[in-house]
KEVO-225666 format. One record per residue (C-alpha): residue in three letters; z, x, y. Coordinates in Angstrom, 1 decimal, always signed. Each point is the difference from the previous one (the first is absolute). Layout:
BEGIN
   code       c3       c1       c2
    ALA        Z        X        Y
...
***
This chain:
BEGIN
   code       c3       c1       c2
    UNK    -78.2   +134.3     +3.2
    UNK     +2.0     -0.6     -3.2
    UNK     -1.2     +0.3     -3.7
    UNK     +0.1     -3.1     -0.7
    UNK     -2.0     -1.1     +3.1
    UNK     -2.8     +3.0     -0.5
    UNK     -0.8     -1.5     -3.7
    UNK     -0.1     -3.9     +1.2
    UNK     -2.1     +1.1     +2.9
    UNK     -2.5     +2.6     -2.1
    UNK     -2.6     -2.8     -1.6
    UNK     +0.4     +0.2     -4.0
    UNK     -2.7     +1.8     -1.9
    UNK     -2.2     -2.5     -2.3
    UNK     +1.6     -0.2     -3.6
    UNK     -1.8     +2.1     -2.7
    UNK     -0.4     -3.9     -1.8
    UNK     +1.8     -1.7     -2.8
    UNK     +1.6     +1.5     -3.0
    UNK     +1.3     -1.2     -3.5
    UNK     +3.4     -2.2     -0.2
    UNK     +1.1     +2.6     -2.1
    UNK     -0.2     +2.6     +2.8
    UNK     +1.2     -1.9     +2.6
    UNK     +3.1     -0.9     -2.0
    UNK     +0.3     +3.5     -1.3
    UNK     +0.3     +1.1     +4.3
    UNK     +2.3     -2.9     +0.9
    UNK     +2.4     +1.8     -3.5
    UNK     -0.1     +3.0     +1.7
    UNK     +0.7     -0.8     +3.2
    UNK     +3.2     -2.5     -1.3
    UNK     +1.3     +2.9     -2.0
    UNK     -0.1     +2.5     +3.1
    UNK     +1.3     -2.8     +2.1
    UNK     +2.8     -0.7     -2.0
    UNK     +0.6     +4.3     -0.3
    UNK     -0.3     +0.5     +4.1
    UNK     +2.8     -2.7     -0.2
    UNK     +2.5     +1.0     -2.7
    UNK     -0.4     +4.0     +2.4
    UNK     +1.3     -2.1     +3.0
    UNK     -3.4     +0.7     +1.8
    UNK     -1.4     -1.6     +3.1
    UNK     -3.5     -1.4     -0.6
    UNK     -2.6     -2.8     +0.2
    UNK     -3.4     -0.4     -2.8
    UNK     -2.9     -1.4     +1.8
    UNK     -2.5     -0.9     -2.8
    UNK     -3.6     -0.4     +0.6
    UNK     +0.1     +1.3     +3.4
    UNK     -2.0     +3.0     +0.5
    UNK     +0.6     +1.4     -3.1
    UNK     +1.3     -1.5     -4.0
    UNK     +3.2     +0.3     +1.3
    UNK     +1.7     +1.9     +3.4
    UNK     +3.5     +0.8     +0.2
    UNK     +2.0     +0.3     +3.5
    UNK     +3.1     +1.8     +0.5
    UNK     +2.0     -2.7     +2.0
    UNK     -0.1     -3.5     +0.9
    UNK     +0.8     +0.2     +3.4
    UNK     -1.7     +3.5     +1.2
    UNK     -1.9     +1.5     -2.5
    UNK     -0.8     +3.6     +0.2
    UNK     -1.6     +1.1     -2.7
    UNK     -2.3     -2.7     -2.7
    UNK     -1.7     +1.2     -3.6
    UNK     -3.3     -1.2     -1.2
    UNK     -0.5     -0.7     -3.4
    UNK     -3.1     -0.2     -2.1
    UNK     +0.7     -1.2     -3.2
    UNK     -2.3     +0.3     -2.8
    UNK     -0.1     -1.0     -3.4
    UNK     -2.5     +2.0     -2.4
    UNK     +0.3     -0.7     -3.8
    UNK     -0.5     +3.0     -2.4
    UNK     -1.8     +1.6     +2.9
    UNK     +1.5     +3.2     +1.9
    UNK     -0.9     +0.6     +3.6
    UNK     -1.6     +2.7     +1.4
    UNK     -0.9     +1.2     +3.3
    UNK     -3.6     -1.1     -0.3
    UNK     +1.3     -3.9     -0.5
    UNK     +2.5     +0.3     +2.8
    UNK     -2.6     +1.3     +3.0
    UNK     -3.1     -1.6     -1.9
    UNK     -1.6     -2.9     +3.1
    UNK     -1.7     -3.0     -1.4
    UNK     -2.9     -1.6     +2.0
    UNK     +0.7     -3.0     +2.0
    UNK     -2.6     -3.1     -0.5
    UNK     -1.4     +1.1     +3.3
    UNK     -0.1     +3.8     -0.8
    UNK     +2.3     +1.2     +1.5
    UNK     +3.4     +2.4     -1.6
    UNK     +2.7     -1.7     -1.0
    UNK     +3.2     +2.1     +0.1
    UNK     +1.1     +1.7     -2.7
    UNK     +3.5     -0.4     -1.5
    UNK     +1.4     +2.8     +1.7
    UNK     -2.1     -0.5     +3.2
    UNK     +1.7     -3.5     +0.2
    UNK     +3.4     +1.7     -0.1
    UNK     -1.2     +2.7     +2.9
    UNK     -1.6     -2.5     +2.0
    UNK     +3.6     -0.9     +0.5
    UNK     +0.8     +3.5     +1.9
    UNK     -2.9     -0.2     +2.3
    UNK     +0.7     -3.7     +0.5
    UNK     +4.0     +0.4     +0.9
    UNK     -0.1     +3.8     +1.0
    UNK     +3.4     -0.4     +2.4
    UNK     +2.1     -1.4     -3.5
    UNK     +1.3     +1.5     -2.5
    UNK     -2.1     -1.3     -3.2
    UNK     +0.4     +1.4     -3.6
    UNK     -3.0     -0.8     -2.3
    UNK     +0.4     -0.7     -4.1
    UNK     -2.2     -1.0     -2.7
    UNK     +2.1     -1.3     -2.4
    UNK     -1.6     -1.1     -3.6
    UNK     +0.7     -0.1     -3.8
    UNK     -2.4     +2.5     -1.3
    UNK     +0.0     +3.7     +0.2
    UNK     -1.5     +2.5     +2.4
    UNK     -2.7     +2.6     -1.5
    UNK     +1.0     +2.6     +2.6
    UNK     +4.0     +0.0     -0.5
    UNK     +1.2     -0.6     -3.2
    UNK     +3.7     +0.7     +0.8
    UNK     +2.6     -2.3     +1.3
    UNK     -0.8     -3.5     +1.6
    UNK     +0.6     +0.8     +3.0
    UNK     -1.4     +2.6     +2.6
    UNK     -1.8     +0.5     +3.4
    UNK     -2.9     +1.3     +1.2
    UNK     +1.6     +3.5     +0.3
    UNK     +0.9     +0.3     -3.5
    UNK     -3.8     +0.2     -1.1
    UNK     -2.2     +2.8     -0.7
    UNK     -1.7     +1.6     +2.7
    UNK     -3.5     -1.0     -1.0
    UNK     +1.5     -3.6     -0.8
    UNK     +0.9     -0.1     +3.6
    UNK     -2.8     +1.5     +1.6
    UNK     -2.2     -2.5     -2.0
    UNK     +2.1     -3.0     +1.5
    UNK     -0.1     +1.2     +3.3
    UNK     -3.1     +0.8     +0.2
    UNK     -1.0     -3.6     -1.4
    UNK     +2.7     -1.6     +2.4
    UNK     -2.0     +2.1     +2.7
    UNK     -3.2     -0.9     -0.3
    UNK     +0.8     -4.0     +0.1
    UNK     +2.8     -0.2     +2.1
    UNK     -0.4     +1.6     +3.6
    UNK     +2.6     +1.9     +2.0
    UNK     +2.4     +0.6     -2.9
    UNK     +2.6     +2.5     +0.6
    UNK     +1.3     +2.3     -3.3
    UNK     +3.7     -1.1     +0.9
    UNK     -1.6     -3.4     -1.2
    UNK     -0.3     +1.4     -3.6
    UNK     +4.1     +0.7     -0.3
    UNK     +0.7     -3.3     +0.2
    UNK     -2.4     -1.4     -3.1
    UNK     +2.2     -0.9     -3.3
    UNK     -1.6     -0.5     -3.6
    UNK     +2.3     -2.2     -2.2
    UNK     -0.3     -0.9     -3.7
    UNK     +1.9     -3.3     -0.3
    UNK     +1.9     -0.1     -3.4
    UNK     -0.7     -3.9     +0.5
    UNK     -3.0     -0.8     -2.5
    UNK     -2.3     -2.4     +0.1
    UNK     +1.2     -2.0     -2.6
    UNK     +3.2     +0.1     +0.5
    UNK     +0.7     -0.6     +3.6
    UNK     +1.6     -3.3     -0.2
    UNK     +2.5     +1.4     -3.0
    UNK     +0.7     +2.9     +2.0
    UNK     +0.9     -2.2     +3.4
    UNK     +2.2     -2.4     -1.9
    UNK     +1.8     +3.1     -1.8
    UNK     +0.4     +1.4     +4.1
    UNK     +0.8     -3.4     +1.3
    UNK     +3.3     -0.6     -2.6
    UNK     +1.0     +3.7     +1.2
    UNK     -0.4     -1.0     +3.9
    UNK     +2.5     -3.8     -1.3
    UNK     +1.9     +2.1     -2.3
    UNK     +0.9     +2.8     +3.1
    UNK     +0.7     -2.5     +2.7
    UNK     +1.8     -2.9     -2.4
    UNK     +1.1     +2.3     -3.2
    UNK     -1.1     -1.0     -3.0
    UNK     +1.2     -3.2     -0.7
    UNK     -2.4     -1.1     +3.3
    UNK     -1.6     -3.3     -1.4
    UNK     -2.5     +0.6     +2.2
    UNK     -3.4     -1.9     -1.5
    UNK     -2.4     +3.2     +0.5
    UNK     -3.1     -1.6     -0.8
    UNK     +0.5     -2.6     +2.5
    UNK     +0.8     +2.4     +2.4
    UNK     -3.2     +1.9     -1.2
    UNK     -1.8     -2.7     +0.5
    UNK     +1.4     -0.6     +3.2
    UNK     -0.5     +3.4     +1.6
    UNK     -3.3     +0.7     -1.3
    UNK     -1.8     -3.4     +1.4
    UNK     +1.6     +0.7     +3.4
    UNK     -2.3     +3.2     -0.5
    UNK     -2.9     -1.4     -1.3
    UNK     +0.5     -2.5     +2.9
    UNK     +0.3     +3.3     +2.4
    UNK     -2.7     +1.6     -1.6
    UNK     -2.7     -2.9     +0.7
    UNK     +0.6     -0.5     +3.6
    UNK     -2.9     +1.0     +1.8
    UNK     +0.8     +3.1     +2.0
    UNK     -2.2     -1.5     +2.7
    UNK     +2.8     -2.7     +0.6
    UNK     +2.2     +2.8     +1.3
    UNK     +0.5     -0.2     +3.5
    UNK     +3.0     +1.6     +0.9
    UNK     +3.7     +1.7     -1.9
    UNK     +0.8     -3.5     -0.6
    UNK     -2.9     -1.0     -1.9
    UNK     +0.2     +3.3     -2.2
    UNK     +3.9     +0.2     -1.0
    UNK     -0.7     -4.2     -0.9
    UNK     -2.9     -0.1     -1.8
    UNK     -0.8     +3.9     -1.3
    UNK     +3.2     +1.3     -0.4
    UNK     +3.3     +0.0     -2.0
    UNK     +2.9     +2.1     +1.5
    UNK     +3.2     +0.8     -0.8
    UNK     +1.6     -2.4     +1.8
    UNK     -2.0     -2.9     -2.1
    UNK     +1.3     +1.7     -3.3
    UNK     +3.4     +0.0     +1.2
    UNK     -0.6     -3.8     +0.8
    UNK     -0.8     -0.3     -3.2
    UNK     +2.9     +1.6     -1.6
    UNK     +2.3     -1.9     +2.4
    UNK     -1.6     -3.5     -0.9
    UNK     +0.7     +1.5     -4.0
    UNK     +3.6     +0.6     +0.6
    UNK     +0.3     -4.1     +1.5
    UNK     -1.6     -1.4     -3.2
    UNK     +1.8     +1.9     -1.9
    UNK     +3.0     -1.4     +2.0
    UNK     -1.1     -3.5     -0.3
    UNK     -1.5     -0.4     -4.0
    UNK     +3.3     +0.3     -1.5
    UNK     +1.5     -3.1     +2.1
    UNK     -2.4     -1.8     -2.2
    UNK     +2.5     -0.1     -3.0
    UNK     +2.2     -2.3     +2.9
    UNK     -2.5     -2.1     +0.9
    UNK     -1.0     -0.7     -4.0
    UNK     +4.1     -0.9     -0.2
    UNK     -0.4     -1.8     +2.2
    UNK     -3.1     -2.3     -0.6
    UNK     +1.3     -0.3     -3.5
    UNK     +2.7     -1.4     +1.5
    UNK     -1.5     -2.2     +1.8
    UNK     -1.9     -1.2     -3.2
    UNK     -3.3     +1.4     +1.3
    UNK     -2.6     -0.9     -2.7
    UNK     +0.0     +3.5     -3.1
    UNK     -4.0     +0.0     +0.6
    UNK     -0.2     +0.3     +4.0
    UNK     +2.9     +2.2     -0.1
    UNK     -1.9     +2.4     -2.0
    UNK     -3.5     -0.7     +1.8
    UNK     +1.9     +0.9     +3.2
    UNK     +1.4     +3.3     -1.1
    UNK     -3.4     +1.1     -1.0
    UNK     -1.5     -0.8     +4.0
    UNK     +3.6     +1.7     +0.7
    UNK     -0.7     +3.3     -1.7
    UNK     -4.0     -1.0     +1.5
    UNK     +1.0     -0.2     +3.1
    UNK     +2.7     +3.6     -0.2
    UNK     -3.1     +1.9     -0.5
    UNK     -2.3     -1.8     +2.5
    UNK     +2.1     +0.2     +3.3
    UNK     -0.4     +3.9     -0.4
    UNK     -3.2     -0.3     +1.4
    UNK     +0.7     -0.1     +3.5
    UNK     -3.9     -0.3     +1.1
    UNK     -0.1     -3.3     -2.1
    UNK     +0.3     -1.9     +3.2
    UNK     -1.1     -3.5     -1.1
    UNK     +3.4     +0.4     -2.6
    UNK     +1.9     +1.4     +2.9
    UNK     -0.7     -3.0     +2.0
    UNK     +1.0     -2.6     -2.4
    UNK     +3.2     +1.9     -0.6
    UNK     +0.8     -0.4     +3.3
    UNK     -0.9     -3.3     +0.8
    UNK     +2.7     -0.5     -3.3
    UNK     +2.3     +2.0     +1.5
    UNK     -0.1     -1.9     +3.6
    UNK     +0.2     -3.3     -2.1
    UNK     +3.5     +1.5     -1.7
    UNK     +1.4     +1.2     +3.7
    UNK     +0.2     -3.6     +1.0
    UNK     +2.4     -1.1     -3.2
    UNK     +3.6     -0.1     -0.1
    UNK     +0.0     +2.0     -3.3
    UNK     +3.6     -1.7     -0.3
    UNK     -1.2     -2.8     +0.0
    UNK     -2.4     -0.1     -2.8
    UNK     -0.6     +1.2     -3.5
    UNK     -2.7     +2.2     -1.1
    UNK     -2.2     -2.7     -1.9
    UNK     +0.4     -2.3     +3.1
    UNK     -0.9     +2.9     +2.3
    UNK     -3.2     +1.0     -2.2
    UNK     -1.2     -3.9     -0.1
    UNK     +0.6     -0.3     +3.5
    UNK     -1.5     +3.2     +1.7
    UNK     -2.9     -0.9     -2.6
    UNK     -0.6     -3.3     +1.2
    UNK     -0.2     +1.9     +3.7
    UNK     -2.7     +2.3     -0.8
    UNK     -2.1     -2.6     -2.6
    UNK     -2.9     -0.2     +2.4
    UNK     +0.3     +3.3     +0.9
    UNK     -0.3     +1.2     -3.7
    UNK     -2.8     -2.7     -0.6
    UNK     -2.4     +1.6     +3.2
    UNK     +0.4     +3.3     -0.6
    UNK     +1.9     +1.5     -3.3
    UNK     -1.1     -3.1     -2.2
    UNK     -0.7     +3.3     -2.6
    UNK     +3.3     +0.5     -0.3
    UNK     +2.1     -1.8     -2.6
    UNK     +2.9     -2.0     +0.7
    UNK     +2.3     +2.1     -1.8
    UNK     -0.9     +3.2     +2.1
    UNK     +0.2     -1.7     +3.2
    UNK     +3.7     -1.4     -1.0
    UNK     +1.0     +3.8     -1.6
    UNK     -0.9     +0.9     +3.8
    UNK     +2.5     -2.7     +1.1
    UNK     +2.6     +1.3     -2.0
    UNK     -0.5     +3.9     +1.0
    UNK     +0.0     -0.8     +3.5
    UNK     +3.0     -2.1     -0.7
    UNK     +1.5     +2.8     -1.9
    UNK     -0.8     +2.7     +3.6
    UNK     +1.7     -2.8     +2.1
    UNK     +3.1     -0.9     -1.8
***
């Protein structure tokens, strides 16, 4: 049995409950910014979020070998010690929850035949290493270690002390107020390396883009998994999506500057001052919208647009004719199910698919 297939089939432990905005959003930064780093170093890798643990990452989309946990904590002004990562609050019925670093051990017991790393990553300090922001279980004291263990021990049965190599403490230099500064800051680096720096690229679209498909991710009940399928659609982002992304970047980038042609040309064409600039708004509206490939209801109506193009003789026919006509087409279409939309947008969709077709 594969990795994949041992963590869709193994039933999802209950969530520890809700917790602030502010946390979740911190998570979601600092799963981005790692993203983005795991790409930029040419790895191989897939983020499952919400799905037995914050945040799991797997070495490979297509056989993964090897898959990190991550618990990642926020703790404001607070440093952590040993006591608050072992410590087991009671359940409503009595019984033990795990502890922080019992959830992240569970994982060992629960997938012994994988390799699994364990981290607990957060933004404060730890009381028992106050060196570098990095380090493993090895790297403690002695009586640090023996006091884990012996913790990890006495809630977790059949632990083995190979389990122990394989724990990492990390002290994110994200803070907590300034995640979404920090993720912009690394999102114009990730444009800025892959388009140089005259890239254009709208980042906090793109943030906004990226980060719903997470939250989106992040909220599907792990119960609704049923099979590899189910988990790479709707709990996972891989490398392949982020180079989907990037590829659906570089064909905007290719189409937006054919709108300075298609302005000549309406102003040719006497197209009304007023419309012309309503419709370059929706055009620069729409540039950023179509990056979001799981915006399916916008994906169909570009198609449906695009179907109504294929069946012109572009010859034949000049672009305000062609945007009346194809319109006209899709009018009822527009009024039963994108009657939100304004007129403008829907024609600045005309125009790019025009624009991909011509």
């Amino acid at each position: 049995m594969g990795l994949f297939e041992e963590l869709v089939l193994k039933p999802v432990a209950e969530s520890a409950g809700s917790f602030s905005a502010k946390a979740f959003d911190y998570q979601k930064n600092w799963a981005l910014a790692k993203l983005l780093q795991y790409h930029k170093d040419g790895k191989d890798y897939v983020f499952a979020f919400e799905f037995h643990d914050d945040i799991i990452v797997f070495d490979s989309e297509i056989n993964p070998s090897a898959v990190e946990f991550f618990q990642v904590k926020t703790s404001r002004g607070k440093n952590w010690t040993i006591h608050r990562l072992t410590q087991q609050q009671k359940a409503k019925d009595g019984s033990l929850k795990f502890s922080i670093l019992g959830k992240l051990f569970q994982h060992k017991i629960d997938f012994r035949n994988n390799k699994t790393y364990l981290n607990f990553v957060t933004d404060a300090f730890f009381s028992f290493k106050l060196d570098g922001n990095l380090f493993w279980f090895n790297e403690l004291e002695d009586a640090n270690k023996k006091d884990i263990r012996d913790k990890m021990n006495s809630e977790i049965s059949n632990l083995l002390n190979k389990d122990f190599d394989d724990l990492c403490f990390q002290h994110s230099e994200i803070s907590l107020d300034g995640h979404e500064t920090y993720i912009l800051g690394k999102l114009q680096e990730f444009f800025t390396y892959y388009f140089g720096d005259n890239h254009n690229v709208p980042v906090n679209a793109w943030y906004k883009t990226i980060t719903d498909e997470i939250r989106q991710k992040n909220n599907n009940s792990p119960t609704d998994i049923k099979n590899i399928d189910d988990l790479l659609r709707n709990k996972c982002i891989s490398k392949s999506n982020i180079e989907k992304f990037l590829n659906d970047i570089k064909a905007t980038r290719n189409i937006k500057p054919v709108w300075n042609a298609v302005e000549s040309t309406l102003i040719n064409l006497n197209y009304p001052t007023r419309k012309l600039i309503s419709l370059r708004n929706e055009w620069n509206k729409y540039s950023i919208d179509c990056l979001d490939n799981t915006n399916n209801y916008l994906i169909k109506l570009a198609d449906q647009i695009a179907k109504e193009i294929s069946k012109l003789n572009l010859d034949d026919i000049n672009i305000v004719e062609l945007i009346d006509y194809v319109y006209t087409n899709i009018e009822n279409i527009i009024i039963d199910e994108y009657s939100h939309l304004k007129t403008d947008y829907v024609k600045a969709i005309i125009l790019w698919k025009y624009c991909e077709s011509s």
